[in-house]
C-alpha positions as CSV (number, residue, x, y, z in Angstrom):
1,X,-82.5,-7.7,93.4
2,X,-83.6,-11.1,93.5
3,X,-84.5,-11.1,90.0
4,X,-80.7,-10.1,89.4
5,X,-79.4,-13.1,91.8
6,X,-81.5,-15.5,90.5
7,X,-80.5,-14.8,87.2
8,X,-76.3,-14.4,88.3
9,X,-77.1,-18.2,90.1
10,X,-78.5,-19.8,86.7
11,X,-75.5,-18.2,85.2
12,X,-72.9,-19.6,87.6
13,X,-74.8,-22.9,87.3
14,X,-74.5,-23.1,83.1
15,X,-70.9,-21.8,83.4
16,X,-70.3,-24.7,86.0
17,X,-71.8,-27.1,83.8
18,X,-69.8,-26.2,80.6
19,X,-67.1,-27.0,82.5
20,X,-68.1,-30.1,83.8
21,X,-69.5,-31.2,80.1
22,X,-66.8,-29.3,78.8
23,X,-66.4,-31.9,75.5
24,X,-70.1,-32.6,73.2
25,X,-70.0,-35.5,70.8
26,X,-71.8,-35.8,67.6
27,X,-72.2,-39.0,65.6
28,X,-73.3,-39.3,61.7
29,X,-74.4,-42.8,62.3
30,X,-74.1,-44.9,58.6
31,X,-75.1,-48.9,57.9
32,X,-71.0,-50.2,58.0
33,X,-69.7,-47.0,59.9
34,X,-69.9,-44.1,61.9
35,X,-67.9,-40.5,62.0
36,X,-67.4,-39.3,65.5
37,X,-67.1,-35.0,66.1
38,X,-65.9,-34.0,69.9
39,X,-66.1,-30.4,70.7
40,X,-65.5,-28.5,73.7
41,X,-67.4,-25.6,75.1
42,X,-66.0,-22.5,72.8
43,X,-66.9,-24.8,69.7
44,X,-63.3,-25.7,68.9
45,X,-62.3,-29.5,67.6
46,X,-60.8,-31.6,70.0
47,X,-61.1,-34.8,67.8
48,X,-62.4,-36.7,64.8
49,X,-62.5,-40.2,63.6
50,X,-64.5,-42.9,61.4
51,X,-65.2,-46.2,63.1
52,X,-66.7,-49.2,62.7
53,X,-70.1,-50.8,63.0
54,X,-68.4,-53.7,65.4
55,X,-67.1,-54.2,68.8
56,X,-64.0,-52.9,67.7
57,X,-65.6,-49.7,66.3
58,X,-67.4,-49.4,69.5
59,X,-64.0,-49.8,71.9
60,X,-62.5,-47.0,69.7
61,X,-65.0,-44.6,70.4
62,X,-65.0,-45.4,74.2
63,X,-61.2,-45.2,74.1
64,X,-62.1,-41.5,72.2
65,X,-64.3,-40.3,74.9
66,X,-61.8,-41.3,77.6
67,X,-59.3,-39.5,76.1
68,X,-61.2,-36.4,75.7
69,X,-62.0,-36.3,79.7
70,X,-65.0,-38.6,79.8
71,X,-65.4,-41.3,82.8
72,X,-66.9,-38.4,85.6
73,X,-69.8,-38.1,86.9
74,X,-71.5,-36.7,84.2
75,X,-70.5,-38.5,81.0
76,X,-69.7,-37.1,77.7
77,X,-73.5,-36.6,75.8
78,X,-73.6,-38.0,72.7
79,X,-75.7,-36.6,69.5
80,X,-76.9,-39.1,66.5
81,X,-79.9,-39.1,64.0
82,X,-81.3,-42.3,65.2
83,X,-82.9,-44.2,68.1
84,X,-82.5,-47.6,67.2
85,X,-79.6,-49.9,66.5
86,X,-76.5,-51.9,68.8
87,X,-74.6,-48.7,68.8
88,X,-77.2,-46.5,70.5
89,X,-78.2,-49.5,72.8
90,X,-74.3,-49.8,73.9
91,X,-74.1,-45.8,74.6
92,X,-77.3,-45.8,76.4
93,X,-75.5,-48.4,78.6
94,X,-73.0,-46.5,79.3
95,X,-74.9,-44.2,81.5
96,X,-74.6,-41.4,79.2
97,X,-77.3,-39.2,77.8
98,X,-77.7,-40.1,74.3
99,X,-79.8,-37.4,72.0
100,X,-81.7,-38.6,68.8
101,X,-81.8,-35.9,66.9
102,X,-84.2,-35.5,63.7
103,X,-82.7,-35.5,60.3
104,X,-84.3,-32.2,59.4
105,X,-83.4,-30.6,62.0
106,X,-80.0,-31.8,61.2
107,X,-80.4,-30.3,58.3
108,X,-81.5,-26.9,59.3
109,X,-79.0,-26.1,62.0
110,X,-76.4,-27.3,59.1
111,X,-77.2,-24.2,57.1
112,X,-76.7,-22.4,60.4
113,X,-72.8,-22.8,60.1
114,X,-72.5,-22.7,55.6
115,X,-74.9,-21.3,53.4
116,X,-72.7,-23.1,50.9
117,X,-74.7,-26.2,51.2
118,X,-72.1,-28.5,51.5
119,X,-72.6,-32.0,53.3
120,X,-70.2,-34.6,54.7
121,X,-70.5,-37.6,57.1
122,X,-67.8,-35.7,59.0
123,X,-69.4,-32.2,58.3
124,X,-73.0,-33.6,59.9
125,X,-70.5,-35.2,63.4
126,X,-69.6,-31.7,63.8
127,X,-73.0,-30.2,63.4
128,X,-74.7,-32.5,65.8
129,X,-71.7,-31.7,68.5
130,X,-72.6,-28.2,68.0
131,X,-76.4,-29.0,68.7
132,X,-75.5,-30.3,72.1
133,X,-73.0,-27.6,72.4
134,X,-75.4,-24.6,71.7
135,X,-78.9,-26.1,72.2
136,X,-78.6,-28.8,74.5
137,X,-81.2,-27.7,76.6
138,X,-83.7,-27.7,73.5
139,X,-83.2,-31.6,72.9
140,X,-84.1,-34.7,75.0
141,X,-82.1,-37.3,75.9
142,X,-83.9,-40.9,74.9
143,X,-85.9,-41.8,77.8
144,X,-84.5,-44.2,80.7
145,X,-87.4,-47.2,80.1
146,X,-87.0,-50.2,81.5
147,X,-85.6,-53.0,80.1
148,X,-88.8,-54.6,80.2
149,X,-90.7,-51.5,78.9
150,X,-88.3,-51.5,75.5
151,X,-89.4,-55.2,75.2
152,X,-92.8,-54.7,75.3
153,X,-91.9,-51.6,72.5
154,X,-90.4,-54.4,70.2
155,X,-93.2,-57.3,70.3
156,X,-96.0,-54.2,70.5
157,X,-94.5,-52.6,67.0
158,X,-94.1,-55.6,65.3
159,X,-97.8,-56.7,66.8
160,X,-98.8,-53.5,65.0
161,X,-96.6,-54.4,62.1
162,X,-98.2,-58.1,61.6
163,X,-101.6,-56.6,61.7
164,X,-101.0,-54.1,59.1
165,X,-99.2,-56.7,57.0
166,X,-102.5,-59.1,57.5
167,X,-104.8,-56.0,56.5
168,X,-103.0,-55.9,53.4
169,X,-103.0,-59.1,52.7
170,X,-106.6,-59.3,53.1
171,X,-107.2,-56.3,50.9
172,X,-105.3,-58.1,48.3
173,X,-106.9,-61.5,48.1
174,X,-110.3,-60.1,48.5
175,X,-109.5,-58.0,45.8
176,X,-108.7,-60.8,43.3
177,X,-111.6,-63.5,44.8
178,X,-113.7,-60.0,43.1
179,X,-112.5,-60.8,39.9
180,X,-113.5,-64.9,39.4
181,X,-114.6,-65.9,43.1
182,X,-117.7,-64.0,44.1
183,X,-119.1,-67.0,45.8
184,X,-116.6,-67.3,48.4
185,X,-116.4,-63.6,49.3
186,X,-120.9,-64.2,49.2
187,X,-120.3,-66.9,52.0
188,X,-118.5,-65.1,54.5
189,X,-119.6,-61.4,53.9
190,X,-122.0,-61.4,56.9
191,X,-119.0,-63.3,59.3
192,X,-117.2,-61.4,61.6
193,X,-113.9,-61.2,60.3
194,X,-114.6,-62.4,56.6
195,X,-111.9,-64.2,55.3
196,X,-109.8,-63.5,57.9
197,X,-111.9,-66.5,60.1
198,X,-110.1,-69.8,59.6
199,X,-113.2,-71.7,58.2
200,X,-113.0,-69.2,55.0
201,X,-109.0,-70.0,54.6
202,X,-110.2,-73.8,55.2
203,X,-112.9,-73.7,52.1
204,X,-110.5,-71.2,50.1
205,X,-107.6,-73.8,50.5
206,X,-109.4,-77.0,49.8
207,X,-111.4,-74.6,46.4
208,X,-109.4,-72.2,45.1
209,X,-111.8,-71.8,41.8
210,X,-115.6,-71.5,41.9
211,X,-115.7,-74.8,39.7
212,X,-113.7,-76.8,42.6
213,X,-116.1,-75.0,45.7
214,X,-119.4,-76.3,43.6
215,X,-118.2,-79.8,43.8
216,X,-117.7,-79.6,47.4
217,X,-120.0,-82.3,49.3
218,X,-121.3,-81.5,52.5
219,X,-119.1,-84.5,54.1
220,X,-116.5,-82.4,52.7
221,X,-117.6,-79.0,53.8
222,X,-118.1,-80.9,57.3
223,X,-114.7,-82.1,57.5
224,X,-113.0,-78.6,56.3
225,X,-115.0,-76.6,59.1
226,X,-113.8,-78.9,61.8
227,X,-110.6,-79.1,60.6
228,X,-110.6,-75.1,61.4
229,X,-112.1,-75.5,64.7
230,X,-115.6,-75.3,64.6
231,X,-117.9,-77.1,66.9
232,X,-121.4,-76.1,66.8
233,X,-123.7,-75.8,64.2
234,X,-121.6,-77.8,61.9
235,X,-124.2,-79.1,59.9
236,X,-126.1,-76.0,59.5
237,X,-123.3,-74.2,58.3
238,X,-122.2,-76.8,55.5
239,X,-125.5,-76.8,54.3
240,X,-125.4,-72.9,54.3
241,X,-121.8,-73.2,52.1
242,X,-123.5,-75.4,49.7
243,X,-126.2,-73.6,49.1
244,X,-123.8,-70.0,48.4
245,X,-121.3,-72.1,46.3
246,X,-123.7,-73.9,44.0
247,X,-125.5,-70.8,43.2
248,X,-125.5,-69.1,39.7
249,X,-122.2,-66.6,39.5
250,X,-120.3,-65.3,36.6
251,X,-117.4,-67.3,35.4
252,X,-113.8,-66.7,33.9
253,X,-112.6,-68.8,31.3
254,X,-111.7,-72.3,32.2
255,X,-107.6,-71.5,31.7
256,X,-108.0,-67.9,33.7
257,X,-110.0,-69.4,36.4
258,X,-107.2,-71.7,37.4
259,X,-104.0,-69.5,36.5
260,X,-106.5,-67.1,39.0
261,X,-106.9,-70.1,41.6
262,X,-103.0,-70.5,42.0
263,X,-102.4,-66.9,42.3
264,X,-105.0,-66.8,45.2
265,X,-103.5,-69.5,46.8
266,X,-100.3,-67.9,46.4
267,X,-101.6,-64.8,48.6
268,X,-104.0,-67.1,50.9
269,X,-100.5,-68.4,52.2
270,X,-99.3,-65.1,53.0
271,X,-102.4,-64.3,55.0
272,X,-102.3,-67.3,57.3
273,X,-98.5,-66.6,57.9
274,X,-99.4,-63.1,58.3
275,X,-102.6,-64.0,60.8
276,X,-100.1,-67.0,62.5
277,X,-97.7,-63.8,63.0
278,X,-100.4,-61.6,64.6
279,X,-101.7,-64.1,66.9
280,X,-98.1,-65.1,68.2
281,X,-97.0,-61.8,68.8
282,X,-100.3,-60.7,70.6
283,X,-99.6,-63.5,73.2
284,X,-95.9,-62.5,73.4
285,X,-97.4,-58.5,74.1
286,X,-99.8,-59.5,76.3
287,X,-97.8,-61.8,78.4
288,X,-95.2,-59.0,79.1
289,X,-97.4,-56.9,79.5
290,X,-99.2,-58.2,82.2
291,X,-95.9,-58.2,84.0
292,X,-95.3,-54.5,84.1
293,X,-96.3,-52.7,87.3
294,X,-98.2,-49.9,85.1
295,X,-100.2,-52.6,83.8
296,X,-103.5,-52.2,86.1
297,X,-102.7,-48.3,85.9
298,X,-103.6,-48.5,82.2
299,X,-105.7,-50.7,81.9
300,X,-108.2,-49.5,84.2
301,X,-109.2,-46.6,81.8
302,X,-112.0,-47.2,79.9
303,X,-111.5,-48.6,76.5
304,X,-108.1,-49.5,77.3
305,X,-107.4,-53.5,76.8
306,X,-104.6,-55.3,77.4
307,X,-102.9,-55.7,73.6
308,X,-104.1,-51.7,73.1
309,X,-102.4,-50.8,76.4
310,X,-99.6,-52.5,75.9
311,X,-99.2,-50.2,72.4
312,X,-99.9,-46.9,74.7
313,X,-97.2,-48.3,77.2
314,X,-94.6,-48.9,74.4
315,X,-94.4,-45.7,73.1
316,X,-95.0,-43.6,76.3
317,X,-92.6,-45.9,78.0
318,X,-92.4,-46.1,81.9
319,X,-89.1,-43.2,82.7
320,X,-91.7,-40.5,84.2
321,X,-89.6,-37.8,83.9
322,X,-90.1,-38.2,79.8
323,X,-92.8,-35.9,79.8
324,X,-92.8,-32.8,82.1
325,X,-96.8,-32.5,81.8
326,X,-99.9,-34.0,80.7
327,X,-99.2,-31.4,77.6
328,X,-96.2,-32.7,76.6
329,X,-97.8,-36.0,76.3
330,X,-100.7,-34.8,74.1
331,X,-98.6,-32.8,71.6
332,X,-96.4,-36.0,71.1
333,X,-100.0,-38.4,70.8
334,X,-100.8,-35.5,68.5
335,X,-103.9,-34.9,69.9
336,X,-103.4,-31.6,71.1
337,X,-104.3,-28.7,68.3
338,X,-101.4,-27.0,67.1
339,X,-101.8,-23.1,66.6
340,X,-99.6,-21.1,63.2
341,X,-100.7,-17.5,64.1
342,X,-98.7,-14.7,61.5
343,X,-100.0,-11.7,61.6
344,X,-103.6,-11.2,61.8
345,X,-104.1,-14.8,60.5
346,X,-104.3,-17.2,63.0
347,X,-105.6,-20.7,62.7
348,X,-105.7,-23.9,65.0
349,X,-105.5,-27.1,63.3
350,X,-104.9,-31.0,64.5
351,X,-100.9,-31.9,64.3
352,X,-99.7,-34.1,61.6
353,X,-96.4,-34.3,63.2
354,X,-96.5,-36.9,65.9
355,X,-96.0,-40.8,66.8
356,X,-98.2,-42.5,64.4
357,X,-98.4,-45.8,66.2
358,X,-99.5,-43.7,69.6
359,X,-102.1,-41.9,67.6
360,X,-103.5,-45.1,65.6
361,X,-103.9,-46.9,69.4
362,X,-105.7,-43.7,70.6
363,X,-107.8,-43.6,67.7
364,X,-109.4,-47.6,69.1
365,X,-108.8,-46.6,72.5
366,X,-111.5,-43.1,72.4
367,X,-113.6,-45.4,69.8
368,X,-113.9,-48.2,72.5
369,X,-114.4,-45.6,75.3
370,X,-117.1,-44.3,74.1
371,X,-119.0,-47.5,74.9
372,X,-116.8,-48.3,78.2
373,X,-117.3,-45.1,79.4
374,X,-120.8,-42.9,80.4
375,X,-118.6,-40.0,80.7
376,X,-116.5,-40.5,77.3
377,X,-119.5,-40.9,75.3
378,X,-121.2,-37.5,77.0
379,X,-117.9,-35.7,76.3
380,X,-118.1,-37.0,72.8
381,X,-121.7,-36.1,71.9
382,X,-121.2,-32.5,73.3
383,X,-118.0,-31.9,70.7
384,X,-120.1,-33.2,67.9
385,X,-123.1,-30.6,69.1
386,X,-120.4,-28.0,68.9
387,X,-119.9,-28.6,65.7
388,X,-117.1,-31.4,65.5
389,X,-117.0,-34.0,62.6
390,X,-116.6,-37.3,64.2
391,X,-112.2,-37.4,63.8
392,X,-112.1,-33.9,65.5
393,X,-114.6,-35.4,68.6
394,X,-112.7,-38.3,68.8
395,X,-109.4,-37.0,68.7
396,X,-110.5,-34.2,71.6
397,X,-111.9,-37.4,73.5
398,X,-108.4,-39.3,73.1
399,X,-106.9,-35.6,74.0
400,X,-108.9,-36.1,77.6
401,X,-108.1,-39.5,78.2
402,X,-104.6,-39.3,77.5
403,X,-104.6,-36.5,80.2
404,X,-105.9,-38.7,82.5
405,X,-103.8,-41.1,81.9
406,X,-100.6,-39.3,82.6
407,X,-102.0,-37.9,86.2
408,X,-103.1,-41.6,86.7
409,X,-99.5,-42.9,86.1
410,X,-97.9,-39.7,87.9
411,X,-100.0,-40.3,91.0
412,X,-100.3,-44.2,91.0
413,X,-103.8,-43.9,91.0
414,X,-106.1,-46.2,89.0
415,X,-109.1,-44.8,87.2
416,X,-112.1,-42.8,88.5
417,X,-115.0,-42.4,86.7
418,X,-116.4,-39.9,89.1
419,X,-113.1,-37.9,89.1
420,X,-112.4,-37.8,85.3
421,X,-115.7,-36.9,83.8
422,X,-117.4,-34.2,86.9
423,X,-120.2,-33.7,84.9
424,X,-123.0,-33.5,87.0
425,X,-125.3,-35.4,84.0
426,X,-122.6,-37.7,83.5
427,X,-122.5,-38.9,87.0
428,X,-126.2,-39.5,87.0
429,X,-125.9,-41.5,83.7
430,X,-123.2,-43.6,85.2
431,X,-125.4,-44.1,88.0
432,X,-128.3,-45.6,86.0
């Protein structure tokens, strides 16, 4: 009997809920407009229109919504296929749950209504009204951050951004210094950094040709290295950059050598603005960062530093009620194994489907741990004596940390040592 009542109260509950969110809109979101899809509970079209990408666009749709019964307590949800952009920021302001839907799943429940396979911007409105309308419960709203948190998101991904763009500008000038510089790349191979340190931009500036570096003087070298901010060992280290660039190398014709000089100084300007770009941006993270009162949360796990846990914090965001559980969490870092059992095959593999830019910080964050932390690198060398290959250890250590991380930010609690990592052995190595 009180199997039968509870399921008679959810019932009355979703009936009482349809009719309070009696309307569901959809939105095919486009780069100069937008077609809007309102549908009530039995799936029938109360109203359609295109708007625009402007305030006035915006004011029609609100006048749309009013019409259609929104303005109670529970505003009208709204459906569209992105996260991003003025539109979704105005909605979200509105107090209203706003659902980013994925284009393929778009795609899939679009074939749930024709098998004909025809698409519209007005067709794909009304399909993602009927995803709220039928599967609402299935979906989540975007998550309630703070405004602070979705700042730190911006300057963290475009951090991330900057340093992939400087990787690949690196990759490319040291690719072309292989071709008629070898000296250069011989000065600063064993340099932290390479030719990313602004000493090796100085000399690479001032000699863009092996010709030009031999005729460097050591006043010259002097001057360059100061010029970049060194202060000891000045001497020492001109002499050393004499020496390497008045060796005996391989040489391109005279007329390559310098059509091959301008080119590198062509990408050598890209790098600095790329490494100026990374540098300003990791001062902006970290000085939001270090506003944010989850900020000694995360950053008391091992391995955790301040730029890195400003990347964790952007995409896990601070609205607690994002993720129901520590499992949620680790299926969206993707470092929770995903299982595709048919049949008598079964097989348990590590997801490809998840937030790239939350899996590449976990990826430093485990690899930093396992110094940081006696109990990360014990955890660690007891996958890789199951069996593991170093990804799958490290992506099970970044699994357990993440896990503490979420009770840590549920509880308020700052890291244990003691309480994350039991281990009897573990303990005694922390002890030493």
């Amino acid at each position: 009997m009180s199997l039968l009542c509870a399921l008679n109260s959810m019932k009355a509950t979703h009936q009482r809920r349809n009719e309070i969110l009696r309307v569901f809109c959809g939105i095919d979101w486009a780069e100069d407009h937008h077609d809007v899809a309102l549908v009530d509970a039995e799936g029938k079209l109360v109203a359609k229109r295109r708007i625009g990408d402007d305030a006035a666009g915006f004011a029609a749709l609100l006048h749309l919504l009013a019409v259609a019964g929104d303005g109670g307590e529970e505003p009208i949800p709204v459906a569209i296929e992105t996260s991003r952009g003025l539109l979704v920021a105005c909605l979200r302001a509105t107090g209203r749950d706003v659902f980013a839907i994925n284009p393929m799943a778009v795609s899939r429940y679009r074939d749930r209504h024709s098998v004909a396979r025809k698409k519209s911007d007005a067709g794909d409105a009304l399909v993602l009204a009927h995803i709220l309308r039928t599967d609402q419960h299935a979906h989540r709203p975007l998550p309630a951050d703070s405004d602070l948190a979705q700042a730190i998101a911006v300057l963290a991904r475009a951090q991330q951004d900057a340093v992939w763009d400087r990787t690949c500008a690196h990759n490319k000038l040291r690719s072309l210094l292989r071709e008629y510089y070898p000296g250069i790349l011989a000065a600063f191979a064993d340099k932290r950094h390479g030719l990313l340190r602004p000493d090796a931009r100085a000399v690479l500036a001032a000699a863009s040709t092996p010709r030009a570096a031999a005729k460097l003087t050591k006043t010259q070298l002097r001057a360059l290295l100061r010029r970049a901010g060194r202060q000891r060992g000045v001497d020492a280290e001109a002499d050393r950059l004499q020496a390497i660039l008045r060796a005996d190398y391989l040489h391109q014709p005279q007329l390559v050598e310098d059509a091959l000089g301008r080119q590198a100084l062509a990408l050598l300007r890209q790098l600095t603005a790329a490494c100026a770009n990374a540098d300003e941006l990791a001062a902006a993270v970290i000085e939001h960062f270090e506003t944010h009162p989850d900020a000694p949360i995360i950053t008391s796990q091992p391995g955790l530093g301040v730029l890195t846990g400003a990347r964790v914090l952007a995409e896990i965001g601070d609205d607690r009620s994002r993720f129901g559980d520590a499992r949620a969490l680790k299926a969206y870092a993707g470092s929770a194994p995903v299982t595709r059992a048919s049949g008598k095959s079964l097989a348990v593999m590590h997801r490809r489907i998840k937030n790239d830019r939350l899996a590449d910080a976990g990826y430093l964050w485990a690899f930093t741990a396992l110094t940081a932390s006696p109990g990360a690198r014990a955890h660690y060398d007891r996958r890789r004596q199951a069996g593991d290959h170093h990804a799958a250890a490290q992506r099970n250590l970044f699994n357990r940390l993440i896990g503490c991380l979420h009770h840590c930010l549920v509880t308020g609690q700052p890291y244990e040592e003691t309480i994350a990592f039991p281990n009897p052995q573990t303990n005694q190595s922390a002890a030493a």
